[in-house]
C-alpha positions in Angstrom: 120.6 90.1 126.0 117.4 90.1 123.7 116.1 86.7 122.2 112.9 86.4 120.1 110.3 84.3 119.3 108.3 84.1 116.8 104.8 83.7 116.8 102.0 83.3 113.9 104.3 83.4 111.1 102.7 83.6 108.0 105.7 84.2 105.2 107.0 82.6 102.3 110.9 84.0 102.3 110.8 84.0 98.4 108.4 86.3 98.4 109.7 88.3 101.1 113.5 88.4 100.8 113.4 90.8 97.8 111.2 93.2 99.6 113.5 92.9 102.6 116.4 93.8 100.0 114.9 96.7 99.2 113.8 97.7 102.5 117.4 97.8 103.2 118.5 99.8 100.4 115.5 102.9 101.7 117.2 102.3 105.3 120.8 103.1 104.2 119.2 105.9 101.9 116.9 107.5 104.1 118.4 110.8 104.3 117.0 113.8 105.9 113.6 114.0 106.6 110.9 115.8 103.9 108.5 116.7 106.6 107.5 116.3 110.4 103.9 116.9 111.9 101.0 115.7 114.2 97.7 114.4 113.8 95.2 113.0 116.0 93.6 109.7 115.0 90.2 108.9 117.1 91.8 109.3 120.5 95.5 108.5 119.5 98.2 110.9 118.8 100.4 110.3 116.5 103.9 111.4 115.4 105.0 111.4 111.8 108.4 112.1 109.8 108.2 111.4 105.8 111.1 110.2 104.3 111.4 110.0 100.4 110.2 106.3 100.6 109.5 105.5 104.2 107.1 107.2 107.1 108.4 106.8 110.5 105.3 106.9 112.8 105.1 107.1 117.0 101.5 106.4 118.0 100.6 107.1 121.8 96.9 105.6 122.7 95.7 108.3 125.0 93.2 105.5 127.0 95.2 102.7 127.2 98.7 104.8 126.9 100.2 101.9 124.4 103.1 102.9 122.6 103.4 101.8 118.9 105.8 102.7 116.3 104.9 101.8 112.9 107.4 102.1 109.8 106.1 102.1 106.2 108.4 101.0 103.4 107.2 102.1 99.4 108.6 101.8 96.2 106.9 105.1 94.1 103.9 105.7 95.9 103.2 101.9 97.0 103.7 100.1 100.4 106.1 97.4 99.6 106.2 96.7 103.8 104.8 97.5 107.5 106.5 97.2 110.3 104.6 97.6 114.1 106.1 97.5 117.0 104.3 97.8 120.2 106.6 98.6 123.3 106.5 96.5 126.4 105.0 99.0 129.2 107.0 96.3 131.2 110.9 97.3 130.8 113.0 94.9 132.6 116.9 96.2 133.1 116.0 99.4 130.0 116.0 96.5 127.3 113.8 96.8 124.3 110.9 94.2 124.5 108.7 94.9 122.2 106.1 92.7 119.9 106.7 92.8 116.3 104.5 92.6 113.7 105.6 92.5 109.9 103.3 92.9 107.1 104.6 92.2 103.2 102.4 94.1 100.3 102.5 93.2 96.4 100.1 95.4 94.3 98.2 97.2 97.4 97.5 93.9 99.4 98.8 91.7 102.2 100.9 88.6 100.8 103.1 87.6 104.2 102.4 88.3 107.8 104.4 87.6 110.9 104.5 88.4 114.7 107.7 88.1 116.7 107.9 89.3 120.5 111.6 90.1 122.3 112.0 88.5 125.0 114.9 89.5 128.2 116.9 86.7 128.0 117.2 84.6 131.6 113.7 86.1 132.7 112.2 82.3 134.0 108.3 82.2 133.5 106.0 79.3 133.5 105.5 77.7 130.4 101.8 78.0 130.3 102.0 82.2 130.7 100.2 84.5 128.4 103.6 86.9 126.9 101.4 89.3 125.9 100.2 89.4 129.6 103.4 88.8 131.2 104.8 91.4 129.2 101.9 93.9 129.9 100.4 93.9 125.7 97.8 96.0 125.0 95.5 92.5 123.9 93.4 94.7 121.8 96.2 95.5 119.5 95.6 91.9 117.6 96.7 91.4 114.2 93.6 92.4 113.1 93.4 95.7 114.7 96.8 96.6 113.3 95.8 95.3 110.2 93.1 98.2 109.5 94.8 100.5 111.7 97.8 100.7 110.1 96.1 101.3 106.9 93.3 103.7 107.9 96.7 105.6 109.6 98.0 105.5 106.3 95.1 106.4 104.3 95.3 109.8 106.9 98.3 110.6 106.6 98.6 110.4 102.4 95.6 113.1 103.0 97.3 115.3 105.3 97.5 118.8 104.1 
């Protein structure tokens, strides 16, 4: 069992809840994918599949060997939403832990943020811990990391021939 917390939000749900709509509609739309490849990104390889208006992304950090998979949502050619997901190195019983991060876009720029971790339900830890360090988090991946990484990624992969 899977519960989750949520950390730093930063969203207004009027603004959001019509982007989430339509981030629904691409997911039960998707379809089969347009094209497949691999790029390399500083020292991180990185796994995309386009989808007429999402890019499903895997990125492995060679050095620290973080895992994040990162989802882009558009309407035409313009990101509508973001979502990152950084995998707990730290698997307790095969669940999915992860830490979340949500990013909500209006004419090319950020207007709602949130970060949510997973957490293994009946896993006792002191209320003072660190759950990025109890869960084994890369702590460099902040929000503001992902911030430019995820659109320098996205900047790369538009210009991929």
């Amino acid at each position: 069992m899977i519960s989750c917390l949520e950390l730093n939000a930063q969203y207004d749900t009027h603004k959001i809840k019509p982007i989430d709509r339509v981030v629904n509609k691409i997911e039960l739309a998707k379809g089969n994918p347009l094209r497949s490849f691999k790029i390399n990104f500083d020292s991180i390889d990185v796994s995309v599949v386009k989808f007429q208006s999402k890019i499903e992304t895997t990125c492995i950090f060679k050095i620290s060997n973080s895992h994040l998979v990162i989802n882009y949502y558009l309407k035409g050619k313009d990101l509508i939403k973001v979502s990152v997901s950084e995998i707990s190195p730290l698997q307790i019983n095969e669940s999915n832990n992860y830490h979340y991060t949500g990013f909500y876009f209006k004419k090319g720029k950020i207007i709602s943020q949130f970060n949510r971790y997973t957490l293994t339900e009946g896993i006792q830890f002191p209320k003072d811990s660190d759950f990025e360090e109890l869960y084994r988090y890369n702590k460099h991946l902040n929000a503001d990391f992902i911030k430019t990484f995820i659109l320098d990624l996205f900047e790369k992969i538009k210009n991929f021939r």
